[in-house]
DOLO-273273 format. One line per field, with one value per residue (C-alpha): residue number from 1; residue in one letter; x, y, z. Coordinates in Angstrom, 1 decimal, padded with zeros to 4 digits. Each point is the difference from the previous one (the first is absolute). Example, Ala and Ser with C-alpha at 12.3 -4.5 7.8 and 13.67 -1.06 7.14 Angstrom:
2
nr = (1	2)
rest = (a	s)
x = (012.3	001.4)
y = (-004.5	003.4)
z = (007.8	-000.7)
END
This chain:
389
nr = (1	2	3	4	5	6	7	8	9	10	11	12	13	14	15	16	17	18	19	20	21	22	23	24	25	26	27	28	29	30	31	32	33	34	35	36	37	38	39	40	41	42	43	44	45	46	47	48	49	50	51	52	53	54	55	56	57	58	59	60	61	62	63	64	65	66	67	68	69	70	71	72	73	74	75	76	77	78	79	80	81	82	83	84	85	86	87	88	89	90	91	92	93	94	95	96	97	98	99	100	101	102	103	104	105	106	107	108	109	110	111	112	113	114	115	116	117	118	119	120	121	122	123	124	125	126	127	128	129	130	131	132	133	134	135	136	137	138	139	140	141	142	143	144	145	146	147	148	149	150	151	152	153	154	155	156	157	158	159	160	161	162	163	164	165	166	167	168	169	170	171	172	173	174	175	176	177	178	179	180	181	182	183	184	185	186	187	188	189	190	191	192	193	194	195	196	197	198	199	200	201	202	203	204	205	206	207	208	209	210	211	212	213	214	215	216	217	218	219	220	221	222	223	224	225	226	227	228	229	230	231	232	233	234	235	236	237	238	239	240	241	242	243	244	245	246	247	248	249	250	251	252	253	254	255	256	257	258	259	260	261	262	263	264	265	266	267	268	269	270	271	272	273	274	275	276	277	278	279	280	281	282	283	284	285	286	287	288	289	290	291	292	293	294	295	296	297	298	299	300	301	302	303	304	305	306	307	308	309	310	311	312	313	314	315	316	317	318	319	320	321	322	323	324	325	326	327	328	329	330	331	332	333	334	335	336	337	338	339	340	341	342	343	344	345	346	347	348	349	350	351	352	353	354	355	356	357	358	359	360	361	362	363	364	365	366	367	368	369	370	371	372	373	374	375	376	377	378	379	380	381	382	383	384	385	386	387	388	389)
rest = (x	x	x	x	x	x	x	x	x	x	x	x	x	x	x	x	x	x	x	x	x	x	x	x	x	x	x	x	x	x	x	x	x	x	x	x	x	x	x	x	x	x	x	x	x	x	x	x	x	x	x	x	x	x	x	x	x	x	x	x	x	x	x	x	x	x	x	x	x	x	x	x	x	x	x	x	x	x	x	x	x	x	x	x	x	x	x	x	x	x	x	x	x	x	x	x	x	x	x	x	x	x	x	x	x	x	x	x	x	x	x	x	x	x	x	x	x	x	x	x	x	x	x	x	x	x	x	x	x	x	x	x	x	x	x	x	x	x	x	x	x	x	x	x	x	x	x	x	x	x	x	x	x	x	x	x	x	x	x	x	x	x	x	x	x	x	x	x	x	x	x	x	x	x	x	x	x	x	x	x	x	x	x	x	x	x	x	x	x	x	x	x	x	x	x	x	x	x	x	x	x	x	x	x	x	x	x	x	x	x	x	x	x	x	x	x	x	x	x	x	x	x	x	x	x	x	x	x	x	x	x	x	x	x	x	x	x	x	x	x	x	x	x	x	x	x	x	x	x	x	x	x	x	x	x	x	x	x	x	x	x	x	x	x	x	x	x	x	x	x	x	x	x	x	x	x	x	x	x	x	x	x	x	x	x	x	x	x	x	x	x	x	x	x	x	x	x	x	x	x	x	x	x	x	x	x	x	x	x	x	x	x	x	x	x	x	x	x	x	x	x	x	x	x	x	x	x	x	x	x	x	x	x	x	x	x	x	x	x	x	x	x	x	x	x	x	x	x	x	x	x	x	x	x	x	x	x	x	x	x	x	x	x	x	x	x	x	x	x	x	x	x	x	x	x	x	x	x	x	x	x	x	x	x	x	x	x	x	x)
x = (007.7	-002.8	-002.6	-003.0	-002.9	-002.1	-002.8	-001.1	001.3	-002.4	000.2	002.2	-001.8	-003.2	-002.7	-002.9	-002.2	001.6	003.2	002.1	003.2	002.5	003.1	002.8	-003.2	-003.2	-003.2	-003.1	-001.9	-001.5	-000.1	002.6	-003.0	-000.9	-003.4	001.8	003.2	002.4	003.5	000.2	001.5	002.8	000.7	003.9	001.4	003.1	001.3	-002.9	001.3	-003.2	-003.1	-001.1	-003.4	-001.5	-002.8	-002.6	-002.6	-002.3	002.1	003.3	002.2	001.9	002.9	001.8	003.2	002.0	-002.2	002.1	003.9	001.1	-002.8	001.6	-002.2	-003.3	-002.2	-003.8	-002.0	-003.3	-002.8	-001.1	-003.5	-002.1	-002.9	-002.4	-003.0	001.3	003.3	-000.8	-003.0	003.4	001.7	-002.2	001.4	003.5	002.1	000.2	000.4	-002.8	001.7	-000.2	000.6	-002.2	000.6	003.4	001.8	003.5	003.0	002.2	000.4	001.8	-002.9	-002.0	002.4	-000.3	-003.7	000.5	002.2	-002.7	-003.0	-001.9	000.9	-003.2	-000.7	001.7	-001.7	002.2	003.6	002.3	001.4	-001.9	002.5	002.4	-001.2	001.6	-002.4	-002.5	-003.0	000.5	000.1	-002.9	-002.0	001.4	-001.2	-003.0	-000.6	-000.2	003.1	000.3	002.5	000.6	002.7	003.4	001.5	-001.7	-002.5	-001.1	-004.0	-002.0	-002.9	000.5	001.7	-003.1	-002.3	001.7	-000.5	003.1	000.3	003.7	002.5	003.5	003.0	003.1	001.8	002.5	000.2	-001.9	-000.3	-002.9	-001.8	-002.7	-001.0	-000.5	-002.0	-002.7	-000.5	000.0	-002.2	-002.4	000.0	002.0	001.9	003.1	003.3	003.7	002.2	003.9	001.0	001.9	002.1	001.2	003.8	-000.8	-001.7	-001.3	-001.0	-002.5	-001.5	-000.5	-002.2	-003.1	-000.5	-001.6	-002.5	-000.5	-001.1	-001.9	-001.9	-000.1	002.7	002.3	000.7	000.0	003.1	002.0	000.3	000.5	002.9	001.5	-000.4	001.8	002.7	001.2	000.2	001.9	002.5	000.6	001.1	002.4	001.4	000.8	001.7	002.1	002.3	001.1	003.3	000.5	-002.5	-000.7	000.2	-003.6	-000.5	-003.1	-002.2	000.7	000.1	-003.7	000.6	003.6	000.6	000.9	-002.3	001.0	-001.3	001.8	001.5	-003.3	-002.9	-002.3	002.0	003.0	-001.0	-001.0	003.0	001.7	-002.3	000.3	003.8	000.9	002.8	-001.6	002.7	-001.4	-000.1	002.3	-003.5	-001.4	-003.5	-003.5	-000.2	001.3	003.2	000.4	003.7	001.8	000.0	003.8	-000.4	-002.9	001.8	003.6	-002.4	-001.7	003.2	000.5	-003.5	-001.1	-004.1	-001.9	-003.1	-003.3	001.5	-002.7	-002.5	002.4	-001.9	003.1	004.0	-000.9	-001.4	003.1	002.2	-002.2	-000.2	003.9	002.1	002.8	-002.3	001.2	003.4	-002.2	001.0	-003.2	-001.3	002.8	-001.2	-004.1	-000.2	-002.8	-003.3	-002.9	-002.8	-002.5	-001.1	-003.1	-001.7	-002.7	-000.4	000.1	002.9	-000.9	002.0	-000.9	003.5	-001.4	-003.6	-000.3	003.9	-001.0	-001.3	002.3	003.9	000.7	-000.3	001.2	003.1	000.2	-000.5	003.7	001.7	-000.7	001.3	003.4	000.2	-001.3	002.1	-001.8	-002.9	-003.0	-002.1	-001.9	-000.1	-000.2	-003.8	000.5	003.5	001.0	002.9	000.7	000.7)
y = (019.7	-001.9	-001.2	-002.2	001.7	-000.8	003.1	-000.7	-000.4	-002.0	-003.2	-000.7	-001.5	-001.4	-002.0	-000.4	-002.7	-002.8	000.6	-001.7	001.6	-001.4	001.5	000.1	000.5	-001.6	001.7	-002.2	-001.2	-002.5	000.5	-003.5	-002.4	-001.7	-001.8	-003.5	-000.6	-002.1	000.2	002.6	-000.4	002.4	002.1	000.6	003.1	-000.3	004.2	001.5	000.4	002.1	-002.1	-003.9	-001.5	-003.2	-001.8	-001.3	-002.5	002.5	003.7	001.4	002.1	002.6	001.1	003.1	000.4	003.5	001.8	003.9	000.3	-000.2	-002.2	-002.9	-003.2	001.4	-002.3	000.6	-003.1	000.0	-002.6	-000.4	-002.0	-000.9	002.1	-002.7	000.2	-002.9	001.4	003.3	-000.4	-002.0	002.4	002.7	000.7	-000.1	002.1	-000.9	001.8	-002.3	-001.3	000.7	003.8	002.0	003.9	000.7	003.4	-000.1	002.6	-000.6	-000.5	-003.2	-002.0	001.3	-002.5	-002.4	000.1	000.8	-003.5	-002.0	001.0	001.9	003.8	000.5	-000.8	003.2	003.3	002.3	000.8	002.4	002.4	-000.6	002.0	-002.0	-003.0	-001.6	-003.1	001.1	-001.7	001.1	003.7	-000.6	-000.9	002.8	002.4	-001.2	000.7	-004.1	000.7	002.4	001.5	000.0	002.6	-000.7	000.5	002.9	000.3	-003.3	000.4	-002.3	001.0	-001.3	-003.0	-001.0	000.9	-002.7	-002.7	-001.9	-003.5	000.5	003.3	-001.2	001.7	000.7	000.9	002.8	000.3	000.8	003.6	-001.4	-001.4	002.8	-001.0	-003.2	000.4	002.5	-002.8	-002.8	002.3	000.4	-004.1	000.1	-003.7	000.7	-002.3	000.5	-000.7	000.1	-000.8	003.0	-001.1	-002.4	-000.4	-002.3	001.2	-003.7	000.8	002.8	-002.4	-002.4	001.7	-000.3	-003.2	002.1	001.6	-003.6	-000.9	002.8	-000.5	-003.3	-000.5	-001.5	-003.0	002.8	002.4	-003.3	-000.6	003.7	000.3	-003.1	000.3	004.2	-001.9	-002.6	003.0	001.9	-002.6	-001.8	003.9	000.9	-003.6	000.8	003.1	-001.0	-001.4	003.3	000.3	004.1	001.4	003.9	002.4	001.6	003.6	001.1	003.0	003.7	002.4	000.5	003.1	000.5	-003.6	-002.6	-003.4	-003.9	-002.7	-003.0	-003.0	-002.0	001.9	-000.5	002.1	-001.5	-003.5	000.8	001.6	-003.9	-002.3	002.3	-000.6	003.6	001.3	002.2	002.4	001.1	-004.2	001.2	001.5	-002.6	-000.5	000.8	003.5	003.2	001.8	003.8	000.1	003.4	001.6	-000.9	-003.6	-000.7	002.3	-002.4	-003.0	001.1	000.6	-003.7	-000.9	-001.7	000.7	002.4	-001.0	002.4	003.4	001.6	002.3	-000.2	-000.8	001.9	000.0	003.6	000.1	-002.2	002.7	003.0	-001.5	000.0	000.1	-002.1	-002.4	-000.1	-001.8	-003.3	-002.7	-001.3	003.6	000.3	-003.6	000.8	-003.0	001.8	-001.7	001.0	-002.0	002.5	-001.1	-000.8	002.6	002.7	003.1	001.1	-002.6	-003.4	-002.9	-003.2	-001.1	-000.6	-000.7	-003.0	-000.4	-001.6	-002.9	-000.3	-000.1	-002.4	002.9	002.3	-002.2	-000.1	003.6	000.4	-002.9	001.9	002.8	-001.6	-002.4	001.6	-002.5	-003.4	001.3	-001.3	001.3	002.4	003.2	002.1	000.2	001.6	002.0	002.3	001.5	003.8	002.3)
z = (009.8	-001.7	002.6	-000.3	-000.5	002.9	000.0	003.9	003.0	001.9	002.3	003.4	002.5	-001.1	002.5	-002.5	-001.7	-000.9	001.5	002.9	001.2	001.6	001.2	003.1	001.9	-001.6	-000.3	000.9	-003.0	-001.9	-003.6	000.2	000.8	-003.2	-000.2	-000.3	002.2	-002.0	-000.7	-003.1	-003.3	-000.1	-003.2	-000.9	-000.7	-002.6	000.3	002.3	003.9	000.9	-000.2	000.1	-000.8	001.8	-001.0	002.0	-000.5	-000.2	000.4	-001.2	002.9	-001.9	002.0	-000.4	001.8	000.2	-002.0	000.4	000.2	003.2	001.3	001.9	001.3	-001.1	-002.2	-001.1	-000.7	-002.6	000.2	-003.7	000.2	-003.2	-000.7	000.6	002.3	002.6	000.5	000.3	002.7	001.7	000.1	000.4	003.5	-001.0	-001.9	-003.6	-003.7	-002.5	-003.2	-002.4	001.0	-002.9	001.2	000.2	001.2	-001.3	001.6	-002.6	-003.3	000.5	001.1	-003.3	-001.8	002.1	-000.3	-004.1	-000.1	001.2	-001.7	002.3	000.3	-000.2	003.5	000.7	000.9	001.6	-000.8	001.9	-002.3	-003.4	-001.8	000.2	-000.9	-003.5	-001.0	-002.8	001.0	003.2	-001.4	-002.0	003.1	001.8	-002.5	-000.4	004.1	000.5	002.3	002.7	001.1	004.1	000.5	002.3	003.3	001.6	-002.7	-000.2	-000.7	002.7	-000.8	-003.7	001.2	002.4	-003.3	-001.9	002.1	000.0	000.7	000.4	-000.4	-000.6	001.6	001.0	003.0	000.3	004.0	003.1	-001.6	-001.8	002.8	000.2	-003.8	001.0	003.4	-002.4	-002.4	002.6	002.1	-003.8	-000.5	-002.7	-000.2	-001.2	-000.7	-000.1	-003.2	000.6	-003.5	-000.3	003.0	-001.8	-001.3	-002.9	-003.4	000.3	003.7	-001.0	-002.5	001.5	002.2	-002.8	002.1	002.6	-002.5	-001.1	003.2	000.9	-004.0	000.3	-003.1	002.3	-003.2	-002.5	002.2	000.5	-003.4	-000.8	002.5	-001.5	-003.1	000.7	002.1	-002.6	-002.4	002.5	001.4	-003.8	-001.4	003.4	-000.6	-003.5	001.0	002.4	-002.7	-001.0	001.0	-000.3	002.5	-001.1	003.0	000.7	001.8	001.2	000.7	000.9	002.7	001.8	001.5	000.0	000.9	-001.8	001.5	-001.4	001.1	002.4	-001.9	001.3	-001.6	-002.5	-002.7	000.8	-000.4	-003.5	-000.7	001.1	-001.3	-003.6	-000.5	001.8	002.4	002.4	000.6	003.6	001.3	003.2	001.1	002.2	000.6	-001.7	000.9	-001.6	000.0	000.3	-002.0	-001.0	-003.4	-000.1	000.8	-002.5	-002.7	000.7	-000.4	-003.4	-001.2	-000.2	-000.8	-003.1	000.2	001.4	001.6	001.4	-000.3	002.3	-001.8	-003.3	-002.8	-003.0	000.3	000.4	003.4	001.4	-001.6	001.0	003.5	000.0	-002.7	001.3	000.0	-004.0	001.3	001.1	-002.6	-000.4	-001.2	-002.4	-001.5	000.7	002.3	002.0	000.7	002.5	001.0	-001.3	-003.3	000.8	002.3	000.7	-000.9	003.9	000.7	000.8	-001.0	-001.4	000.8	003.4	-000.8	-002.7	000.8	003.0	-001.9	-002.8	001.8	-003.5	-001.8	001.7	000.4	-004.0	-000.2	002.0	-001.8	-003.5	001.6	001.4	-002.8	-003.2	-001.9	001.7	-002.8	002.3	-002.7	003.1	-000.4	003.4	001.7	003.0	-000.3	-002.9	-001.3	000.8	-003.0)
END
């Protein structure tokens, strides 16, 4: 099953600067007073369900709503105030995060390129998992010890964290599991923010969450056009595909651990595999999650299939075959129409697919039309898939 590659699992339940939470039953706070009281200009969201930003005479509120699966009602709410003398000595008895933020912890790789998109990765100090981090520049600074390295889950390092001094860690939740991570770095002063983009259903949902960095970097102008500028790409290369009349059949994945996982007709994958001309062959799935299916099911499917997408670790023909070599019968490995998402990654594993990929949906979206239409000739040649040999 190919995952995103998430190297911490960190927030739940989080009462900590900045942050207001309101759920079935609120929590007293008052990170919502702004310094002016006026009706706020509401930013739209076009694909993201998980966060909305409101502008303020003199504060944004950045609310976060369902930031794990499974949460239901729960919303987090961010005062952003400018890093200006006046406003901060208002605010000084309030909760609050200063923009623009200039030390930056970042738990996943993910929020590197949202920070790379805008300019200003170099507000970031500490990444979890270095290893697996894809952008170059960001690998430069990592060598050269500018970026630490805080650890995950149980062996996250606080003492390294608190050494930093943050102005903000960005997170994400993965359940009330978590919650004793988040008490330490509450308890430590470590502001700290969720980010739900990987929630998110829509390649353009998860992009368009840059707008938050924008905020929080005070590039709000700068995201906009970004995420419009990615969007028009996006939406102008689906509508061109959806003329094609002979939709190729698309398999995915293989076994992890003896069973075979594929996604819901709702998820992120799956919407790719629509908006690029494809037939998902599992679309009776319903849903966003995954689907444990039997060998026998997946091998009927394949069978039918036209393309083969993220083959698990497989990076030859050989390890398909050598994993199971009736795995020869599948059409698309009798025609090499296999493709995995790995062509540009680490040497200990991690994926750009779902680092910079994050910010570039258009491509990724051109990437699977030259794979299920290699006669449109879109002049593209593959960035983040390649063909298995």
């Amino acid at each position: 099953m190919q995952h995103l590659r998430y190297p911490t699992l960190l927030c739940a339940t989080l009462l900590c600067a900045a942050i207001s939470c309101t759920r079935t039953q609120p929590k007293k706070s008052t990170t919502t007073t702004t310094l002016n009281i006026e009706k706020p200009l509401a930013d739209s969201t076009f694909y993201a369900k998980g966060f909305s930003i409101s502008r303020f005479a003199d504060s944004t509120v950045v609310t976060v709503t369902n930031p794990w699966q499974g949460a239901n009602d729960v919303s987090y709410r961010y005062t952003l105030v400018p890093r200006s003398p006046k406003a901060l000595t208002a605010m000084a008895d309030m909760a609050h995060i200063a923009v623009p933020v200039r030390r930056v912890v970042c738990m996943s790789s993910s929020y590197v390129a949202f920070f790379d998109a805008l300019g200003c990765a170099d507000s970031i100090f500490g990444v979890s998992g270095a290893n697996y981090i894809y952008s170059p520049s960001m690998r430069a600074r990592i060598e050269r010890d500018e970026v630490k390295d805080v650890g995950y889950g149980q062996v996250l390092n606080y003492e390294l964290i608190v050494d930093l001094k943050p102005d903000l860690l960005l997170c994400f939740g993965v359940g009330a599991e978590s919650l004793p991570v988040i008490e330490k770095l509450h308890s430590l002063g470590v502001p700290t923010m969720f980010m739900g983009e990987y929630l998110e259903d829509h390649p353009l949902g998860k992009t368009e969450w840059v707008k938050v960095v924008g905020a929080l970097t005070n590039r709000e102008a700068q995201a906009d056009s970004i995420f419009n500028a990615i969007r028009q790409r996006y939406e102008q290369l689906k509508q061109q595909l959806t003329q094609q009349t002979e939709r190729p059949a698309v398999f995915m994945n293989m076994p992890y651990k003896d069973v075979w996982y594929t996604p819901g007709n709702q998820s992120y994958f799956v919407q790719f595999i629509n908006d690029a001309g494809g037939r998902y062959l599992f679309d009776d799935l319903e849903g966003s999650r995954s689907y444990p299916i039997s060998f026998e099911r997946a091998y009927s499917s394949g069978l039918q299939a036209d393309v083969w997408l993220c083959p698990g670790t497989a990076n030859t023909m050989t390890d398909i075959a050598d994993f199971d070599a009736r795995l020869k019968n599948l059409q698309p490995y009798k025609q090499r129409r296999i493709y995995n998402n790995t062509n540009r990654s680490t040497p200990h594993g991690g994926s750009d697919f779902w680092e910079s990929g994050t910010m570039n949906p258009d491509i990724i979206l051109k990437d699977m039309a030259t794979i299920f239409y290699p006669g449109l000739k879109l002049g593209h040649k593959p960035h983040y898939f390649k063909q298995l040999h």
